[in-house]
N, C-alpha and C positions, 0 to 999 in steps of 0.2 A: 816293421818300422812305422807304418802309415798309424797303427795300434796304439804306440807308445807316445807319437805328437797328438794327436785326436785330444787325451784327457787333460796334457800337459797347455793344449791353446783352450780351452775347454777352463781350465784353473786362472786362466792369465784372463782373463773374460769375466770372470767372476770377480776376479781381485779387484781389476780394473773400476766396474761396476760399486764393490763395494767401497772404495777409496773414492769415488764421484761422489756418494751416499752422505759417505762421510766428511767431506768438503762442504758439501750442501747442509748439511746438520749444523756445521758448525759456523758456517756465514748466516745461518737464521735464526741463532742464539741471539736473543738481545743482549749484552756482555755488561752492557751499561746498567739494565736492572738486576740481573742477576748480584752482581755485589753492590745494588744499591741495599743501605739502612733500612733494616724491618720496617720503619715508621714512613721512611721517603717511598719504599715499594707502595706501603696502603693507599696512599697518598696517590700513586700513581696510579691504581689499581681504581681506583674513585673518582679521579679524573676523565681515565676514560671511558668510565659508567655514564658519569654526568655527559660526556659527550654525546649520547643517547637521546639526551632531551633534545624537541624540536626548537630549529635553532632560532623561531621567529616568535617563540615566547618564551626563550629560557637563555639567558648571557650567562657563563659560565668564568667565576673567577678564581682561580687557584693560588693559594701560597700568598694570602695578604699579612703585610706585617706593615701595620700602624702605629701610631704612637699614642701610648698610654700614657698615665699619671704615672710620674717617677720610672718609666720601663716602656717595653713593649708589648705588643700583641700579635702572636702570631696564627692569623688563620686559614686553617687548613682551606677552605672552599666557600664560596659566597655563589649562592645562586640567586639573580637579581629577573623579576618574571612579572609576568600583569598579574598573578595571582598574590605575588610578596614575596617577600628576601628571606631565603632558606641560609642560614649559617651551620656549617658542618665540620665537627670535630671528629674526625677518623681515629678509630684505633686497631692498629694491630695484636694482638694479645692471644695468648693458647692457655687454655685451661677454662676451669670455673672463675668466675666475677661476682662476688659479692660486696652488696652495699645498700646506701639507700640515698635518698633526694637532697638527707641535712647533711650527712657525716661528713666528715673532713675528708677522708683517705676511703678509698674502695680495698679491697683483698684480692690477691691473685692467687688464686691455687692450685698449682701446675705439679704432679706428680708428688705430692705431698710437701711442698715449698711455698710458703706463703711470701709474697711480695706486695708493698703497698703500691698505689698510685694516687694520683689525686682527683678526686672526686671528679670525672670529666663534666657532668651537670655545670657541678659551679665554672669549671674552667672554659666553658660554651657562654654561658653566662658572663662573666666579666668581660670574655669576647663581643660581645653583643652592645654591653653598655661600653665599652673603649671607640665601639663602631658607631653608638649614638653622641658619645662626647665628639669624635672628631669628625663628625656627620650630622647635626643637627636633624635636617631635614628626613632622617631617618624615623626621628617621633611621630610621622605620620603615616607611617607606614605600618602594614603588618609584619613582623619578622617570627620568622619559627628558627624553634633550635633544634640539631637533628646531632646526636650523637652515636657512629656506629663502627661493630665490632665486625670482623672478622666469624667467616663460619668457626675458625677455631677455637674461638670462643665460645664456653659456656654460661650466659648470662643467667643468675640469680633470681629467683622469682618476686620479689621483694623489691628489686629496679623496677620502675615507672615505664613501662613500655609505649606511651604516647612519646617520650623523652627518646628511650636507648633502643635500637633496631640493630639488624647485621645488615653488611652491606650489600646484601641481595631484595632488602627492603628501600633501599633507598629512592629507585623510582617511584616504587608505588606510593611511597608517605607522601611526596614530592606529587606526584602530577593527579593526586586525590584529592587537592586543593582546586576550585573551581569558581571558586567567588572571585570575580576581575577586581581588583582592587586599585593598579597602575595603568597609565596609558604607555604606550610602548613610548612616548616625549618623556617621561618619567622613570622608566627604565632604563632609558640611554643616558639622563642626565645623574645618576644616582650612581650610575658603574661610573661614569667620567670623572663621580665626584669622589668614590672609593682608591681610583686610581690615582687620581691627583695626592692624595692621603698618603700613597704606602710609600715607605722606605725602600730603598736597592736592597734585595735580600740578601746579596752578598757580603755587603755590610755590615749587615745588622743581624746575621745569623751567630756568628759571634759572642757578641752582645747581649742577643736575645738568651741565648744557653747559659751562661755565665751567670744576670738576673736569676734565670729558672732557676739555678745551683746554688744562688745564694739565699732565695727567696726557700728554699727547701731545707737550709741549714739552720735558717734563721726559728721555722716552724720548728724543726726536729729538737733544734736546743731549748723551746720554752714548754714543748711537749714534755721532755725530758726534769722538766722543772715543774712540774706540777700546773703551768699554766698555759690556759685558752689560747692557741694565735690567732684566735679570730677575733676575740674582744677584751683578754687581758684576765678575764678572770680563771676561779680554781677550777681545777677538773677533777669531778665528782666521782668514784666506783661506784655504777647503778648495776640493776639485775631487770633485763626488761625478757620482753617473750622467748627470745632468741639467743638468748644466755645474757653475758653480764661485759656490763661495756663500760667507759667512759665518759662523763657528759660534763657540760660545763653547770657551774655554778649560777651562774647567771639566767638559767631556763627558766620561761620561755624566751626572754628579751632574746639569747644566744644557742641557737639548735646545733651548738658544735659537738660531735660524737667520733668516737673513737674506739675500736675493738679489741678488747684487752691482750688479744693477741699480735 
């Protein structure tokens, strides 16, 4: 008798144990990022990178959306330091990335699927000068632009890598800067003034998407039409080192390109 209860409390032991196991597993799931958006995940994923820097010379600000000419701005991370204001455009992305510093559109190539995106350079860029329109006092400062990938991505060797890093580079580009350039009075006043700037992002997340979706339809239909959205003129079939692309009419005044694929 003693034989046959031994392995049957013996199994109730074990169950028990693993059902504990499993309770605990599943209260230490973050639930929240798990079905967070590819893009809000990196976002977050970068956030708490930045949280890394020491906190008595690096203010760390996440998710700023300003206002720009005719729309918005929304940016992903502002790092505001005595060394200068790091602006950082995250991307999450899996596959190869090819492009270059003028083109309009980058290329995704994820298991033989090409997809475009938009040139993250220029869109770090517009960010930057949206940040010096409604921030004045930002033109005396130094500001760097950092845009970065995802290990999943394989990035193109023709991208400007002082520009595009992954996000395991991030400290290092960041705390390699060593020239003091702000007094910590300058620091605090610069984030108070960024802050005072940005819009409720709940409002204006909306909004902000909407723009992007109309601002990408607008490009796509004059693409489609033969003509530049960057400056109006024709788009040329060129044949350069790297096979044969698209370029505007207008070069050099307009370095707009496009991959005939």
């Amino acid at each position: 008798m003693m034989e046959n209860i031994l392995p049957i409390g013996i199994s109730i032991v074990v169950l028990i144990v693993v059902v504990i196991a499993v309770i605990w597993a599943i209260k230490s799931i973050d639930w929240k990022l798990l079905f967070m958006p590819k893009g809000e995940k990196g976002e977050h994923y970068v956030s708490n990178l930045l949280n890394q820097l020491p906190e008595d010379q690096y203010r760390i600000l996440n998710d700023i959306t300003i206002p720009s000419v005719y729309k918005t701005s929304q940016i992903d991370h502002i790092v505001v330091s005595i060394y200068g204001i790091f602006v950082i455009e995250t991307k999450y992305y899996k596959g190869w990335i090819f492009g270059s510093e003028d083109s309009e559109y980058w290329t995704q190539n994820i298991y033989g699927h090409k997809y475009q995106l938009y040139n993250p350079i220029r869109q770090n860029k517009s960010h930057i000068l949206a940040l010096k329109k409604a921030i004045p006092e930002l033109e005396n400062f130094p500001i760097f632009s950092i845009i970065a990938f995802s290990s999943q991505a394989q990035l193109d060797n023709r991208i400007p890598c002082n520009y595009v890093i992954y996000w395991k580079d991030i400290l290092p580009a960041i705390t390699s800067r060593h020239q003091v350039s702000l007094t910590q009075e300058e620091v605090s006043f610069l984030c108070d003034k960024i802050l005072s700037r940005r819009l409720d992002p709940e409002l204006v997340k909306s909004r902000h998407i909407n723009q992007v979706n109309i601002t990408k339809l607008i490009t796509r239909d004059k693409i489609q039409s033969g003509i530049c959205p960057r400056c109006g003129g024709k788009l040329v079939l060129r044949h350069g080192k790297y096979g044969s692309f698209y370029g505007c009419s207008n070069y050099p005044y307009c370095k707009f390109t496009l991959d005939v694929n």
